[in-house]
N, CA, C and O of each residue as an XYZ file, in Angstrom:
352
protein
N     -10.612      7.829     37.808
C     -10.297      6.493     37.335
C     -11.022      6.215     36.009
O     -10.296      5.962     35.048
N     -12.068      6.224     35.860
C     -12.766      6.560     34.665
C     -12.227      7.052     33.944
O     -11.710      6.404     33.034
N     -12.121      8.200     34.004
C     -11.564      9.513     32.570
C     -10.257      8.533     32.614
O     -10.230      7.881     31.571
N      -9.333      8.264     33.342
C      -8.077      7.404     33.021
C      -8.350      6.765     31.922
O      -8.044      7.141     30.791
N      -9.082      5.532     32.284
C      -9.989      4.583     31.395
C      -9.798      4.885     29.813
O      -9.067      4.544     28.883
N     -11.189      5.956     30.145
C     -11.443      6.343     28.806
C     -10.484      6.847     27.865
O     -10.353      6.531     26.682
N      -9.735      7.796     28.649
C      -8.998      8.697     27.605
C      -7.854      7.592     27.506
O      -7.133      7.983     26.588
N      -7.312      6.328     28.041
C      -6.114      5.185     27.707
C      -7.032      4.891     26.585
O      -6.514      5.137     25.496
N      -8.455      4.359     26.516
C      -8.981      3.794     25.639
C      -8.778      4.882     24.235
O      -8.283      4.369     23.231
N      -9.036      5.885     24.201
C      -8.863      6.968     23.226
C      -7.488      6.857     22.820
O      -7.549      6.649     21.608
N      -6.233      6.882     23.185
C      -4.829      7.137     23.239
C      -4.915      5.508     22.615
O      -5.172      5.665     21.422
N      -4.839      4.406     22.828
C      -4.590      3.294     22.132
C      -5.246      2.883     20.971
O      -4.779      2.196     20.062
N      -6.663      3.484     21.099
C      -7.435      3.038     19.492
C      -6.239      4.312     18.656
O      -5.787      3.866     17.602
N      -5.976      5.064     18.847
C      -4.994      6.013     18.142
C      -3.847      5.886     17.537
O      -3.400      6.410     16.517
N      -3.280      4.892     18.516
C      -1.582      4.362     18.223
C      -2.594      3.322     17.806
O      -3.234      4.296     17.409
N      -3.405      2.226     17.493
C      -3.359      1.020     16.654
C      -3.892      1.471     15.255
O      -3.759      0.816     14.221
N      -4.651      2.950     15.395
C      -4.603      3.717     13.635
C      -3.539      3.873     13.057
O      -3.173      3.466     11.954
N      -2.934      4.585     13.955
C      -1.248      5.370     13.330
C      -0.080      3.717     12.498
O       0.369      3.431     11.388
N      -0.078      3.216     13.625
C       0.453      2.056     13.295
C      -0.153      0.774     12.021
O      -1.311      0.443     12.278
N       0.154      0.399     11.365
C      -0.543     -0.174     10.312
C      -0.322     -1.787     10.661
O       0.660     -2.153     11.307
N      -1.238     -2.631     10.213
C      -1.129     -4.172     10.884
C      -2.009     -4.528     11.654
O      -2.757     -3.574     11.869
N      -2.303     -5.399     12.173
C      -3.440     -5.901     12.864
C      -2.137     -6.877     14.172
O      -1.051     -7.387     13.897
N      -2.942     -6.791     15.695
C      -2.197     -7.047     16.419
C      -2.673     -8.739     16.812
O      -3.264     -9.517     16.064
N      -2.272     -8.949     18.015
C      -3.301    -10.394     18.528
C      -3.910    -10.081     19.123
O      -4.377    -10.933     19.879
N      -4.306     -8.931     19.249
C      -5.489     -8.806     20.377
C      -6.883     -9.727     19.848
O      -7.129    -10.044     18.685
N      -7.663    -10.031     21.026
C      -8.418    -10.946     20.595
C      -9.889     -9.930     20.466
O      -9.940     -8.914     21.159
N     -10.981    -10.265     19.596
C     -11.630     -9.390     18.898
C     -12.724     -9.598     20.905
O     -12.662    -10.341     21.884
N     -13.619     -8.290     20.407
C     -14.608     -8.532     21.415
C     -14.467     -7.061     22.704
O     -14.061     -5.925     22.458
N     -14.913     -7.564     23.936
C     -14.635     -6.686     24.806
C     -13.458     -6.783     25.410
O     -13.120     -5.858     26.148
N     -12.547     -7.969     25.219
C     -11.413     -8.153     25.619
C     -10.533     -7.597     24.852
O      -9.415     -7.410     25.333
N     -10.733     -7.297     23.837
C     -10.253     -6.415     22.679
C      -9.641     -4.920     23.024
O      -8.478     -4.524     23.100
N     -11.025     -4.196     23.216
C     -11.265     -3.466     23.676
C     -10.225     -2.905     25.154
O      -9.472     -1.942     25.301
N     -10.497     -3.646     25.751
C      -9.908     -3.654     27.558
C      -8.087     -3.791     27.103
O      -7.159     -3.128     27.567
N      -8.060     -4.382     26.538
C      -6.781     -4.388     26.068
C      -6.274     -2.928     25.184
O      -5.134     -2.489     25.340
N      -6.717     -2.632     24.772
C      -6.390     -0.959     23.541
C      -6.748     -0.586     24.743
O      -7.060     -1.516     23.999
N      -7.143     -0.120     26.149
C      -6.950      0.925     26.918
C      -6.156      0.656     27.909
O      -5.882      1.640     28.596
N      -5.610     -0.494     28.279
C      -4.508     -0.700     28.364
C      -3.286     -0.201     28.078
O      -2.440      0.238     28.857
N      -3.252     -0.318     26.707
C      -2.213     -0.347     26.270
C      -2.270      1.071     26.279
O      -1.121      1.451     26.506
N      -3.283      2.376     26.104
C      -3.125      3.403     26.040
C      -2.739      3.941     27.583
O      -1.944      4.874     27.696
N      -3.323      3.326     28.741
C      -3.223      3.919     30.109
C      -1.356      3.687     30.101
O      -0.647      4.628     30.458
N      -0.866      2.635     29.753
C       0.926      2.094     29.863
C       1.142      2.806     29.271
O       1.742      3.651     29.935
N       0.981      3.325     27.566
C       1.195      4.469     26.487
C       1.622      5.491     27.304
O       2.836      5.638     27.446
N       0.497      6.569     28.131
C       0.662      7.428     28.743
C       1.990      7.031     29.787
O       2.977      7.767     29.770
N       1.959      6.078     30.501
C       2.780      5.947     31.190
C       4.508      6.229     30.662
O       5.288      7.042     31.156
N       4.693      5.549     29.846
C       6.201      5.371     29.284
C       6.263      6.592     28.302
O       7.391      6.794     27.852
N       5.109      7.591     27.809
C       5.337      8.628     27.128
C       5.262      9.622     28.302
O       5.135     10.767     27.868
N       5.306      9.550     29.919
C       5.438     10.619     30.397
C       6.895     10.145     31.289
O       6.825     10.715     32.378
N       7.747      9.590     31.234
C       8.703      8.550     31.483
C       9.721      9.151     30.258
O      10.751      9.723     30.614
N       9.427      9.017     28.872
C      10.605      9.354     28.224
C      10.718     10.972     28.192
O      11.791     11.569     28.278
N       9.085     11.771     28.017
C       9.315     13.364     28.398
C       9.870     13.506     29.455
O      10.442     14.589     29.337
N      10.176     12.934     30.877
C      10.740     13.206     31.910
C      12.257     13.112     31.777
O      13.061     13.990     32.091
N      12.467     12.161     31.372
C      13.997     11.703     30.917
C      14.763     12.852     29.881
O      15.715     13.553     30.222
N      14.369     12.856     29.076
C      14.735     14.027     27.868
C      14.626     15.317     28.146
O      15.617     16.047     28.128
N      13.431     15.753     28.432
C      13.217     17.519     28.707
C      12.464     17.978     29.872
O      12.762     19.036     30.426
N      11.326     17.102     30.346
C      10.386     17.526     31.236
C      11.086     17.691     32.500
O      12.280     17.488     32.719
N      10.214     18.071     33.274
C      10.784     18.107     34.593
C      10.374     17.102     35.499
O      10.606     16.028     34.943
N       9.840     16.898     36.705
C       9.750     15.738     37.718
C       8.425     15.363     37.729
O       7.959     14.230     37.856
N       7.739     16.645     37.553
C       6.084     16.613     37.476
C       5.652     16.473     36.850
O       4.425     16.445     36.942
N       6.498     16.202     35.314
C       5.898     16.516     34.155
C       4.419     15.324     34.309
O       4.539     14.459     35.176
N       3.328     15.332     33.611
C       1.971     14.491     33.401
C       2.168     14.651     31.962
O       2.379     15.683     31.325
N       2.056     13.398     31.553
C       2.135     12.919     29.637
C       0.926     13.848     28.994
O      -0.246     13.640     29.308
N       1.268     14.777     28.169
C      -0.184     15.048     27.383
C      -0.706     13.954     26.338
O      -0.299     12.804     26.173
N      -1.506     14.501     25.822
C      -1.951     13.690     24.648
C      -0.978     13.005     23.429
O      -1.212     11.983     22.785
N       0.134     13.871     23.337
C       1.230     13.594     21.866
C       2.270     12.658     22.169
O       3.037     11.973     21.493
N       1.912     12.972     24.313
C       3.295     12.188     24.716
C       2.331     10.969     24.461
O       2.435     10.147     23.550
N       1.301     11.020     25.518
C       0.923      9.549     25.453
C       0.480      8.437     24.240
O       0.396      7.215     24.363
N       0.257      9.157     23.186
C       0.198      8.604     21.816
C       1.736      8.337     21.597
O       1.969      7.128     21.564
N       2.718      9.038     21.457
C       3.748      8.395     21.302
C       4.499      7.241     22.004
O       5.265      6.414     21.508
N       4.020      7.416     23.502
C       3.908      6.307     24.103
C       3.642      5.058     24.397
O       4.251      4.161     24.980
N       1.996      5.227     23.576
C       1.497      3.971     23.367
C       1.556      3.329     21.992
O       0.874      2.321     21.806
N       2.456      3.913     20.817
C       3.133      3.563     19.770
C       4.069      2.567     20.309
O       3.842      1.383     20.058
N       5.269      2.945     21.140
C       5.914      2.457     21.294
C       6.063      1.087     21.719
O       6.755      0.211     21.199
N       4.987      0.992     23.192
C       3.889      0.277     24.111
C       3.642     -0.650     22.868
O       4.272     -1.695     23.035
N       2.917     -0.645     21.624
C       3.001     -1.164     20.414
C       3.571     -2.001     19.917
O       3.535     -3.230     19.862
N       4.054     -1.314     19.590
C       5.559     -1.569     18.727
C       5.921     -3.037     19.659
O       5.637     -4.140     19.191
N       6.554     -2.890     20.969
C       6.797     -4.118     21.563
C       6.209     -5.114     21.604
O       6.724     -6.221     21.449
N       4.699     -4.835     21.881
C       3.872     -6.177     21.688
C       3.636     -6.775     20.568
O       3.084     -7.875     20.532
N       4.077     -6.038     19.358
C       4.130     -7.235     18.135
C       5.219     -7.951     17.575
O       5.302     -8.932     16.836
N       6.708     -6.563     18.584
C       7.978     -7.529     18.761
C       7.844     -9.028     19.490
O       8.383    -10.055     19.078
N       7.210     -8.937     20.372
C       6.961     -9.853     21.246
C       6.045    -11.087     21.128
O       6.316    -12.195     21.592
N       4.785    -10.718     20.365
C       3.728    -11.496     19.677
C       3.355    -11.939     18.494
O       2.703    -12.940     18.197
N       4.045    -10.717     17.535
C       3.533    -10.480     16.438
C       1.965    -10.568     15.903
O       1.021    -10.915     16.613
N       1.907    -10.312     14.974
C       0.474     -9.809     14.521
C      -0.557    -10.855     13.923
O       0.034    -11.897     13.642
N      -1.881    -10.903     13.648
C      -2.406    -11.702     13.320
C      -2.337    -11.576     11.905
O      -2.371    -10.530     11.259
N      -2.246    -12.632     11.525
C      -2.039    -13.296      9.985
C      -3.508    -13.111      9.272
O      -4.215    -14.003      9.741
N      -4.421    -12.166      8.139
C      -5.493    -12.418      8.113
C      -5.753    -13.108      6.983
O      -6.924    -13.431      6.782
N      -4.593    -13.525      5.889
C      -4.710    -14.299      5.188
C      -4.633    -15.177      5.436
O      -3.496    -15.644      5.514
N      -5.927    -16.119      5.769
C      -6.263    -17.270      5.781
C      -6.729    -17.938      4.554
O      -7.070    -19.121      4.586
């Protein structure tokens, strides 16, 4: 459960590099808890579309799936939220 954790936390600070923009996540440890989130779901829906396309039943998301995953994972929540404005 841990290593889950961690390595979602690794996989989402990754997709919010790759991706350019700033999200709403709110700054802090809630911040935080949120980018591994979004990386643990990442993994999820990047071992979901390898299953669908090529993998087989067992397939487990590697690292490229779950980064692409949690791009995507992304991508929606700023469809959905959009991003913080930092020009204030």
């Amino acid at each position: 459960m841990i290593g889950q954790i961690i390595g979602g936390l690794i996989v989402g600070v990754i997709a919010r590099l790759i991706m350019p923009g700033k999200e709403v996540f709110p700054d802090g440890i809630v911040g935080w808890i949120l980018t591994a989130v979004l990386g643990i779901v990442g993994a999820v829906v990047g071992g979901f579309v390898a299953r669908a396309l090529w993998a087989g039943e067992n397939y487990a998301a590697g690292w490229i799936m779950s980064i692409l995953g949690a791009i995507i994972v992304l991508f929606i929540v700023r469809l959905l939220f959009g991003t913080k404005n930092t020009m204030a």
